[in-house]
N, C-alpha and C positions, 0 to 999 in steps of 0.2 A: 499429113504434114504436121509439123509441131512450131510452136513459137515459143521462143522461151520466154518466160515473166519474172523478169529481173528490176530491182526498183529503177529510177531514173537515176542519170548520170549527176545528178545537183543534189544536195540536203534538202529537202524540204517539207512542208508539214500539210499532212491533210486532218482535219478534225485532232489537233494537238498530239498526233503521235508522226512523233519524226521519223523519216523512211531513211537511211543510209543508203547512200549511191554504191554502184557496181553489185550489189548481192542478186545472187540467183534465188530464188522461191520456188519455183514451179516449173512446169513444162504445160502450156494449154496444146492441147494433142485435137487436129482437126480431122474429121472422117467424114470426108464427103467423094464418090465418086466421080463427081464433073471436076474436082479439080479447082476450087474457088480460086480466085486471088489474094495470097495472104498479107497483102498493104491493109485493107482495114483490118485485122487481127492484129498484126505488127503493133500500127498506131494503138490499139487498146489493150495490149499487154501491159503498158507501165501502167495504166489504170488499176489494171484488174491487178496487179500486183498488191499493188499499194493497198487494196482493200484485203488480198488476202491476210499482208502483212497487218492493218488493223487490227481483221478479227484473230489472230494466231494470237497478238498482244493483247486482245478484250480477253479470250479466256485464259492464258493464261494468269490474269488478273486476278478475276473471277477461282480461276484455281487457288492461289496463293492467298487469296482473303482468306480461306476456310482449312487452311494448313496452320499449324504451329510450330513456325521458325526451329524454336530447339528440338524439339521430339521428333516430329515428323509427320506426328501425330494429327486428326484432325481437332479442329478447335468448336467452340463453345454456338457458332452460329451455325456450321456444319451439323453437329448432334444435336440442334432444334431442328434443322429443314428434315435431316432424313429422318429424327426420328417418329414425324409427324407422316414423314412419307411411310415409314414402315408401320406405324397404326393401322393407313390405310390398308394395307395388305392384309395386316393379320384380319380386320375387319371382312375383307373378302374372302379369303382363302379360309379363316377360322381358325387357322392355325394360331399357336400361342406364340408370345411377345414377351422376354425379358430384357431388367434393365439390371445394371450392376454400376452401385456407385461405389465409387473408390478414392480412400483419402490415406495421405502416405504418415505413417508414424516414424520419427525420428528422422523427419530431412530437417527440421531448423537445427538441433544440436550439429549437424553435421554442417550445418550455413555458418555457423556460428565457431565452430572450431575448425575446420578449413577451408574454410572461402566457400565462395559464391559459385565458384569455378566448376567445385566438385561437389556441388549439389547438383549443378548444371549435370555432369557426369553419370548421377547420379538417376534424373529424369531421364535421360537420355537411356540408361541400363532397363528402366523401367520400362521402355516404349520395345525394346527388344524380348523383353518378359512376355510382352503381349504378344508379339510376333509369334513366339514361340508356342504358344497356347493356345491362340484363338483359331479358329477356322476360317476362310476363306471370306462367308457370309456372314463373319461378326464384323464389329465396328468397333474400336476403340477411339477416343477423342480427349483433350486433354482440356478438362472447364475450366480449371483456379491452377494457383499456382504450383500445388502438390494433388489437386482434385481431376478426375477420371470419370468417365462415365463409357460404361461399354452396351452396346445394342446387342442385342442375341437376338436375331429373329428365327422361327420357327424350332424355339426350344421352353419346353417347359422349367416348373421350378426345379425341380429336381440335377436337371441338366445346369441352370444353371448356380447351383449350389455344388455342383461338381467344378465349375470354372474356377469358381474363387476359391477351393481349396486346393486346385492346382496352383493358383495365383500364390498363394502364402506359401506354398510347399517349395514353387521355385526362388523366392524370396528369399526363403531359407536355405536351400540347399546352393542357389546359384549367385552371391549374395555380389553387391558393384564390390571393386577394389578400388584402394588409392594407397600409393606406397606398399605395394605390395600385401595391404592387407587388407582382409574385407571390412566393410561397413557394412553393421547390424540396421537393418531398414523392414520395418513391418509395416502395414497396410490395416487399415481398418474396411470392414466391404458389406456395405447392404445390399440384397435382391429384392427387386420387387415387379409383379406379372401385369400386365395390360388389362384390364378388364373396361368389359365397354359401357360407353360415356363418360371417358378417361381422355381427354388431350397429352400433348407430350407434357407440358408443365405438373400435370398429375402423376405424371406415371414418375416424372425427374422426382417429386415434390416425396413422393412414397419410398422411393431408393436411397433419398438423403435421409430419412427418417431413420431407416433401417441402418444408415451407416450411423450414424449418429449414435442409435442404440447400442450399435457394435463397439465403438468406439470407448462408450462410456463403460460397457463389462470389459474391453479389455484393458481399462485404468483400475479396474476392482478386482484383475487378477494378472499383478504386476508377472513381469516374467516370462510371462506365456505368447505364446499368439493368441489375439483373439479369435475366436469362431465368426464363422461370416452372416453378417446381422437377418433379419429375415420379416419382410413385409408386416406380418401378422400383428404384431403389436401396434404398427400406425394405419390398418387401414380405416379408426373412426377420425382418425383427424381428416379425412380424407374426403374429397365428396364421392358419393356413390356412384 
């Protein structure tokens, strides 16, 4: 027999989330061979409703905290939780753990001469960039307003110094449009590897470093793309 679990016929509030009357939610499906009598089921349908409908709304919530509205992308609380959850991993499995931070060059001139609008446009081209590049098991997350942070698990350095010169290549060759013409947008891009007795704040702390580096050589060689920065130089800032 089945019951269906529709809210109740009245508005009303259980634990501050309002139920809307007439919707269907579910089917509670009963399998019993004697045949029960389905009046107490009946009667606790609108209950059990109602809680499903909570918790559908708790995670959703939960989901939506950890997105970022424009991009799509996940956000800055997200790429703390998983990427302490993926430390873990690599910790057992032994497998190697990269991080790739990313900070965008020339989105204010473009804030600045046409709007806000198509910067926006612009994040948004960026978060497609990644789609296109990353694999299944990477992460991309979007921290600051023009800043990136991408997870590679089970890739070394190498592999992921191949990412970010894909990243600048499609930059270049696939660049946003607005009025029909492109905008010139480069990327500045540190890597840096897990190494252990390293929390996620270390591993974040060593991939900003490297962009940073990146960043500054490619101010000192106008013109160009810069190359993608590379751990090495900040691991004494670093605790071991």
């Amino acid at each position: 027999a089945s019951v269906p679990l529709s809210i109740e016929h009245h508005p009303a509030k259980r634990d501050d989330v309002e139920l809307r009357h007439d919707r269907l939610i579910g089917v509670l499906r009963l399998i019993d061979p004697r045949g029960p009598d389905q009046s107490s089921a009946s009667l606790l349908a609108p209950t059990l409703a109602g809680l499903l409908s909570q918790a559908r709304t708790l995670d959703q919530a939960r989901v939506e905290a950890r997105i970022d509205p424009l991009t799509g992308l996940r956000n800055r609380r997200w790429a703390d939780e998983s990427l302490q959850s993926e430390i873990g991993r690599a910790q057992r499995s032994g497998l190697p753990l990269a991080v790739l931070a990313l900070d965008l060059d020339g989105l204010k001139p473009i804030n600045d001469t046409f709007g806000h609008a198509t910067g926006d446009a612009v994040l948004r081209h960026i978060s497609l960039v990644f789609q296109s590049v990353l694999r299944r098991s990477d992460c991309a997350a979007r921290v600051g307003g023009d800043e990136f942070l991408i997870i590679l698990p089970a890739t070394d350095r190498a592999g992921a110094e191949r990412l970010a010169e894909r990243i600048l290549e499609r930059l270049e060759d696939d660049p946003p449009i607005h009025a029909d013409e492109p905008l010139r947008i480069g990327a500045s891009i540190g890597s840096a590897m897990w190494r252990e007795g390293w929390d996620a704040d270390c591993l974040i702390a060593a991939a900003d470093a490297a962009m940073y580096d990146d960043k500054r050589a490619g101010r000192e060689s106008p013109g160009q793309l810069p190359k993608n920065g590379s751990e090495t130089a900040t691991n004494q800032r670093l605790p071991a």
